[in-house]
N, C-alpha and C positions, 0 to 999 in steps of 0.2 A: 672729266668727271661726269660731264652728262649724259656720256654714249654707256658709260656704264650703268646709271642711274636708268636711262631709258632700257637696256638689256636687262637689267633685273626687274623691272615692271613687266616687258615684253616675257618672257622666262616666266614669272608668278600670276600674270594674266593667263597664259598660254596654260600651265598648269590649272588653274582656279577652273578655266572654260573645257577640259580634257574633262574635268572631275564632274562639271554639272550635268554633259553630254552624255556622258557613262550613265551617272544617274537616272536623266530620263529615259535609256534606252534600254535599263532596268527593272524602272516602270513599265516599260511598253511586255516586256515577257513574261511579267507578271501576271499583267493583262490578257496578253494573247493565254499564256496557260489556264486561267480563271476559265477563257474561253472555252477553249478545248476540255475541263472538267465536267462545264457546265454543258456541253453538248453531248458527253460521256455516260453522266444520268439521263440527260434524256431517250438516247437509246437506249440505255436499261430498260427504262419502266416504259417505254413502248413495248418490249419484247416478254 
């Protein structure tokens, strides 16, 4: 009963830390894209 109790924690940890990864890695292309817009205008209105 406690290898399973530990597989369903390991299994739901596993899951929980997959979901927060994704999330930050989310953020980060967000980022990056913000980037690249803001770099966008600025060659604009140089030209």
């Amino acid at each position: 009963m406690t290898a399973l109790w530990f597989f369903l924690g390991l299994l739901l940890g596993g899951c929980i830390g997959v979901v927060v990864m994704c999330l930050f890695q989310i953020n980060k292309c967000n980022y990056y894209e913000s980037e690249i817009r803001r770099i966008e205008e600025q060659i604009k209105t140089k030209k």
